[in-house]
C-alpha positions in Angstrom: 138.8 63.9 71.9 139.4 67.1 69.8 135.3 68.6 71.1 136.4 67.8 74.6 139.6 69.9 74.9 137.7 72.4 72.8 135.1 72.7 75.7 138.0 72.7 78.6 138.6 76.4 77.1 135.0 77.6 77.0 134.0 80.0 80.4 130.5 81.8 81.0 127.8 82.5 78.3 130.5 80.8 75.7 129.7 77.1 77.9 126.4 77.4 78.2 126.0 78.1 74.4 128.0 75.2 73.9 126.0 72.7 76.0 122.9 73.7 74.1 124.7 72.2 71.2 125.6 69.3 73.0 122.3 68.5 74.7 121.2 68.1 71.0 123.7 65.6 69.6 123.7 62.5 71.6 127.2 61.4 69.7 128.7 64.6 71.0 127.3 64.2 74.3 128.8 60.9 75.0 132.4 62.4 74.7 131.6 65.4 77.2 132.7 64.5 80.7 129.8 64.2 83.9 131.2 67.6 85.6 130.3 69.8 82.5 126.7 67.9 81.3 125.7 69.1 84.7 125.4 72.3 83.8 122.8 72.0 81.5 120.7 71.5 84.9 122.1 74.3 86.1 121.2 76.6 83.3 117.5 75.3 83.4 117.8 76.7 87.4 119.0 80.3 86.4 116.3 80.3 83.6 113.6 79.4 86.4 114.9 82.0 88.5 115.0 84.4 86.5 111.3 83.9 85.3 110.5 83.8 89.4 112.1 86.7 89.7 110.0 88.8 87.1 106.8 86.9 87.8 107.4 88.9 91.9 108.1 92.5 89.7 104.7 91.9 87.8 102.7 90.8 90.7 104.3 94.1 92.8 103.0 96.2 90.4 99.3 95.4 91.5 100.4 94.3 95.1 98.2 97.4 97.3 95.3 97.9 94.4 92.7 96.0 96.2 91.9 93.5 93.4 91.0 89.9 94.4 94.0 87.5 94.9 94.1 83.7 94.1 94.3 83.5 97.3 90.9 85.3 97.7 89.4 82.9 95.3 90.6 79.9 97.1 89.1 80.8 100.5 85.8 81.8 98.2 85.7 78.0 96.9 86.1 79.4 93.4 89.5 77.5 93.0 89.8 74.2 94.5 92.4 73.6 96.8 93.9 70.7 98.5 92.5 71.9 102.2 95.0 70.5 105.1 93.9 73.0 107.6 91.6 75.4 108.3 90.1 77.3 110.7 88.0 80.8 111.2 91.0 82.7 110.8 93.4 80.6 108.6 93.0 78.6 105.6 96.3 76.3 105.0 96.8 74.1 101.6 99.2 72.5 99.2 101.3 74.3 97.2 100.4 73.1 93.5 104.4 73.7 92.6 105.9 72.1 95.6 109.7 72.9 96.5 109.5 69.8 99.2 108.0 66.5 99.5 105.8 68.6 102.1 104.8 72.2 100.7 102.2 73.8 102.6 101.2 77.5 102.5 99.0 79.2 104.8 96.9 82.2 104.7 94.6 84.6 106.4 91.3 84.5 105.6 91.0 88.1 105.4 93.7 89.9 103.9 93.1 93.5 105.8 95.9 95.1 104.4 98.2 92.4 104.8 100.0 92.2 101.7 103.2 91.5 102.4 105.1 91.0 106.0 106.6 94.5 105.4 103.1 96.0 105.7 102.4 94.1 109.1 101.3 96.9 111.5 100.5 96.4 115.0 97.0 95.4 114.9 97.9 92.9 113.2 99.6 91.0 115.6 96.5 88.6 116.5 96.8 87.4 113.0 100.8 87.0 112.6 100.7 84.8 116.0 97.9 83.1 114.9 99.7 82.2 111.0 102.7 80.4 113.3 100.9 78.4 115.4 98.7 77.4 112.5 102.1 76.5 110.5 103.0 74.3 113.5 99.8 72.5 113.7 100.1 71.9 109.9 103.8 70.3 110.9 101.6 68.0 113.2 99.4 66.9 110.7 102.3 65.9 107.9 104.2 64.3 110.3 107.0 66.8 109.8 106.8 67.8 112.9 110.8 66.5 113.7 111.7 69.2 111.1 110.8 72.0 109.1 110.9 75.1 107.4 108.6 78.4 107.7 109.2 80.9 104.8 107.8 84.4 104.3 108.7 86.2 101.1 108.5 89.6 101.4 108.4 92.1 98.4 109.7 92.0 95.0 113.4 91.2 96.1 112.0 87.9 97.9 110.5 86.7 94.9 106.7 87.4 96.4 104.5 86.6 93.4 101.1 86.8 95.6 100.1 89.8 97.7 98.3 88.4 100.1 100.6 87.3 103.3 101.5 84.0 103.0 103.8 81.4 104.8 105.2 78.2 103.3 105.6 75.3 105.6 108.2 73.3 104.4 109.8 70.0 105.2 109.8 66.0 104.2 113.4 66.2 103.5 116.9 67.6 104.8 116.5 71.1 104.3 120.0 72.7 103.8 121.6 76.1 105.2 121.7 78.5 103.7 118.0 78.8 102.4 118.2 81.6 99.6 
């Protein structure tokens, strides 16, 4: 009983410290109550989040050089993809680190300066219309069609981590409000 009202006093970087310790002593863990093993989960979160978030500042770095994207290399058949749509102007596939039982993201095919939705200009209205309605036909196709999500990240702040326009089609599940 003593470890457990010791914990009751510990707040912020002091708990998460003493969770580590806990995670690895099974006999302590067993005396440490439900609500406060949770946040062990929620300490793997933050530490994914954070590594999302400086994944976006490397990728912004190169964002407007030119240089071939993944993305470029999937529409080029040099990476393999899990196709679930695809047309002249938009290539649409699964998202190999899924944040729903249905993660889709889809692309232009060519990129023309389309980096990010912040670089959208007007000509480039053909291909943003074109992206939705090829987000609802992927919808269609899952069967998701009841319900779902369509995500742009947008710069740095938004975690983007590829610079090459994308949208994520989400859905499979209750999404819940709000998203970020």
């Amino acid at each position: 009983m003593a470890a457990m009202s010791s914990l009751t006093l510990l707040r912020g970087p002091s708990i998460v410290k003493a969770l580590g310790f806990i995670k690895a002593s099974n006999s302590i863990q067993r005396i440490v109550p439900t609500s406060l093993r949770n946040l062990t989960s929620h300490r793997s979160y933050v530490a994914a989040a954070h590594d999302e978030e400086a994944a976006a500042r490397a990728a912004a770095v190169n964002a407007d050089t030119g240089a071939p994207t993944i993305f470029d290399k999937i529409i080029a058949k040099e990476i393999p993809a899990s196709v679930v749509y695809e047309d002249q102007k938009v290539l649409a596939f699964r998202d190999i680190n899924p944040q729903a039982p249905v993660h889709v993201l889809v692309i232009p095919k060519s990129r023309d300066g389309l980096t990010e939705l912040a670089k959208a200009e007007q000509r480039h209205e053909d291909i943003l219309g074109h992206l939705l309605y090829a987000a609802k036909i992927v919808a269609e196709k899952e069967g998701i069609v009841d319900g779902f999500r369509v995500v742009i990240n947008s710069g740095p702040s938004a975690c983007q981590s590829v610079y090459h326009l994308h949208l994520h089609v989400l859905g499979g599940r209750q999404l819940k409000w709000p998203a970020g």
